[in-house]
N, C-alpha and C positions, 0 to 999 in steps of 0.2 A: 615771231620770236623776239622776245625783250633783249636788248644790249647786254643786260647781266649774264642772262642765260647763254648769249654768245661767248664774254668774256669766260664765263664757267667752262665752256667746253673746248675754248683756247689755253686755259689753262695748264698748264704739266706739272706731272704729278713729282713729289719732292720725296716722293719713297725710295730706300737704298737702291732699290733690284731697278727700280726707273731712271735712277742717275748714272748707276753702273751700266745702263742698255745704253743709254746716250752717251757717254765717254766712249762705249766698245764701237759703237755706227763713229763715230768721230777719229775713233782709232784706226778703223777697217779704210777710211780715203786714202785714195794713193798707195795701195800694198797691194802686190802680187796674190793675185787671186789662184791660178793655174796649179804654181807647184803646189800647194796647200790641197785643192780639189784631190792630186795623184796623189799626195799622202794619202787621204781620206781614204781611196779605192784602195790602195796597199790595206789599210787596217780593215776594208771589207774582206780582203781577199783573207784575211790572215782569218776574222770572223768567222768564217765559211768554212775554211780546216779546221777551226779550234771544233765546231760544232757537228761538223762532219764524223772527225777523229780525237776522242777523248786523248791518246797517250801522243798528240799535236803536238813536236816542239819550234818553237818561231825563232823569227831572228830575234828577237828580246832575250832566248834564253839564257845565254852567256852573262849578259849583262845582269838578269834577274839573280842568275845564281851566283854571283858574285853579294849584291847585296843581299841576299839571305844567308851567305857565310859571315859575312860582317856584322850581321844582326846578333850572331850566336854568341860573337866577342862583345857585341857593344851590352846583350841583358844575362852574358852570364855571371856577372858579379849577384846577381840579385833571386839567385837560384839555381838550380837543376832544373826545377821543370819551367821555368822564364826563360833559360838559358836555353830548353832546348826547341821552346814554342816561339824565340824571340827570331829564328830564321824565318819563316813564315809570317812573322807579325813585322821585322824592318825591311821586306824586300816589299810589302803591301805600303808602309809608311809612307816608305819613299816620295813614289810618283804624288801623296796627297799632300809634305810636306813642301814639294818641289809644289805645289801652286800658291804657295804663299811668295815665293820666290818670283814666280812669272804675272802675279799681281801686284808685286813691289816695283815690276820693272814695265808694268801696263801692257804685257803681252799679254791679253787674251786667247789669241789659237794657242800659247805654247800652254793654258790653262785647261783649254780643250784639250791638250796633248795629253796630259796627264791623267785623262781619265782613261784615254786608250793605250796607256803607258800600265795604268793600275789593273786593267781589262785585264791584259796579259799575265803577269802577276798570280791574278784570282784563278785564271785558269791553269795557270802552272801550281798551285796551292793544293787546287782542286782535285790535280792530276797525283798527286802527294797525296792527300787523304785519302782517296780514294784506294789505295794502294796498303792502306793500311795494316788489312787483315791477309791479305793475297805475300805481300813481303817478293813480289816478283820485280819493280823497279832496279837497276844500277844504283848505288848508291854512292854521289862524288863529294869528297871532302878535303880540304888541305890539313883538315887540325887529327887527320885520323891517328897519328901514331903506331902505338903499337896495340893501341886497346880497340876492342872493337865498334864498329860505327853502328851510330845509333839511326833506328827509321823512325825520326820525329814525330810524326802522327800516328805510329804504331804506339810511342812511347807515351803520348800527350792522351790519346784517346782510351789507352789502359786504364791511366791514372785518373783520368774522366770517370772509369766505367761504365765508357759510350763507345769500347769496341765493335761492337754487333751496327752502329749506325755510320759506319764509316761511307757508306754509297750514300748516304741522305745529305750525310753532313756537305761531303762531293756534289752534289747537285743541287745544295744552296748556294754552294761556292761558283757553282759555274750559273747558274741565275746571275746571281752582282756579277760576275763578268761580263755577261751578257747587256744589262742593266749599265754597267761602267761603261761598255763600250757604245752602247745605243746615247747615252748620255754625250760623248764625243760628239759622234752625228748630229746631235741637234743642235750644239753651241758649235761646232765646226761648221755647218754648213749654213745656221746664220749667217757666223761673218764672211764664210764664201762669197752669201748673195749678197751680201752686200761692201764687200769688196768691189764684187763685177758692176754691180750698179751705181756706185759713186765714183768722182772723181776729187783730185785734190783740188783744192780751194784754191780759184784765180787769184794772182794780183792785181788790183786794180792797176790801170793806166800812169795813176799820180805816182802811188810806190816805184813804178818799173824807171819813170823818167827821172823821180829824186834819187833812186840810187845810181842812174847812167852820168846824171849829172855830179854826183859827189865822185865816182870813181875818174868821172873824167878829169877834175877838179883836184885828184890826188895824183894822177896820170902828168897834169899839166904843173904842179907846181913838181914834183921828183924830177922834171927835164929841165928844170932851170939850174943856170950854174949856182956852185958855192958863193960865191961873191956875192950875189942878188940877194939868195937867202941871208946870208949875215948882215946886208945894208937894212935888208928889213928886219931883223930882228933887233937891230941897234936902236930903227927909227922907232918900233915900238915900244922898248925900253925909255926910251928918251919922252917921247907922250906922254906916259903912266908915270 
C-alpha cells in the first residue's frame, strides 16, 4: 500500500455529523457514566408501560400538562382552532426547542434527553386523540370558567373531517413515540459507552511541576513581611 493511500485512510472526514461525533467522544472523558445508564433503564421501564397500557400516565405527566396549557395561551391569539391544537403542538415543541438549548451549552445526553422527554409527550398526545370519538378521558384545565371545556382533538379532528380516524391518527402518534424514544437509546447509550471507556486526559509531568512551582512561588512571596515587599518594589521603580 502506497503512502498516499495510507495518508487517505488516516484522514478524518470534515463532515458536520463527523465533527459533531468527535466533539461528543471529547465531551463524554471524565463524566459520570452510571447515573445516566439508571436514567436510561427508568425511560425503558416507563417505555414498557406506555406499550403495555395505552391510557399510561408517567411521571412527565404533570409537567407535560402544564406545557400543553400554556401552549393554548401562547397560539391563541392566532385562532380557535390554533388555539385549541396549539396544546398538543407546545407541549411536543418543547422537549425539540430545549435541544437547541443543550447544544448551546455542549451537552449532548441532556440532547438525548429530550428526545425521551418528546417520547412522553407523543404518547400523552396520542393517548388525547385517541379519545377523541369515545369523549371517556377527565378532562383538566385552569382556563375552564364558566363555559364549557373543550376535548381538543374531538374539536381539531371534526373540523379536519377525520373524526372516524382518530385510532390511526393514535397510532402514528404512538409509532414517533416509540421512534423518539428508541432515538434516545442510541445517542444515550453512545455516549454511555463511551463515557465508560475513556478517561480524562493526563497532565503531563512538565504542567503538574510549573504549576507546584508557581503556586509555591506565590506561597513563598505572600509570607514575606510588608517591609521586604515595598523595598523591592521601590528598588524596581528606581531600575525602570
Amino acid at each position: 500500500m502506497s503512502k498516499k493511500t495510507k495518508s487517505k485512510g488516516k484522514k478524518q472526514s470534515n463532515s458536520p455529523i463527523a465533527q459533531i461525533a468527535r466533539d461528543a467522544r471529547q465531551w463524554c472523558k471524565g463524566r459520570m457514566w452510571w447515573p445516566r445508564l439508571l436514567l436510561m433503564l427508568l425511560f425503558f421501564h416507563l417505555l414498557m408501560c406506555h406499550i403495555k397500557d395505552p391510557l399510561y400516565s408517567d411521571i412527565f405527566k404533570g409537567i407535560n400538562l402544564g406545557f400543553h396549557e400554556i401552549g393554548h395561551v401562547v397560539f391563541n391569539p392566532f385562532g380557535e382552532f390554533i388555539g385549541v391544537a396549539g396544546g398538543s403542538i407546545f407541549q411536543c415543541l418543547v422537549p425539540l426547542l430545549s435541544t437547541i438549548m443543550f447544544y448551546r451549552q455542549r451537552d449532548y445526553f441532556g440532547i438525548a434527553f429530550c428526545f425521551a422527554w418528546l417520547s412522553t409527550n407523543l404518547f400523552d398526545v396520542a393517548t388525547y386523540a385517541a379519545d377523541a370519538r369515545a369523549l371517556e378521558l377527565p378532562l383538566v384545565t385552569p382556563f375552564k370558567g364558566g363555559e364549557e371545556t373543550i376535548h381538543d382533538w374531538n374539536y381539531i379532528l371534526d373540523k379536519m373531517d377525520m373524526l372516524q380516524y382518530d385510532a390511526q391518527i393514535a397510532f402514528g402518534l404512538r409509532t414517533l413515540a416509540v421512534l423518539s424514544m428508541l432515538t434516545f437509546f442510541a445517542m444515550g447509550g453512545w455516549l454511555v459507552f463511551h463515557m465508560a471507556n475513556t478517561k480524562p486526559a493526563k497532565r503531563s509531568v512538565s504542567q503538574e511541576s510549573g504549576e507546584a512551582e508557581a503556586a509555591a512561588q506565590i506561597g513563598w512571596q505572600s509570607s514575606l513581611p510588608e517591609s521586604i515587599k515595598l523595598n523591592d518594589s521601590v528598588q524596581d521603580k528606581s531600575n525602570r
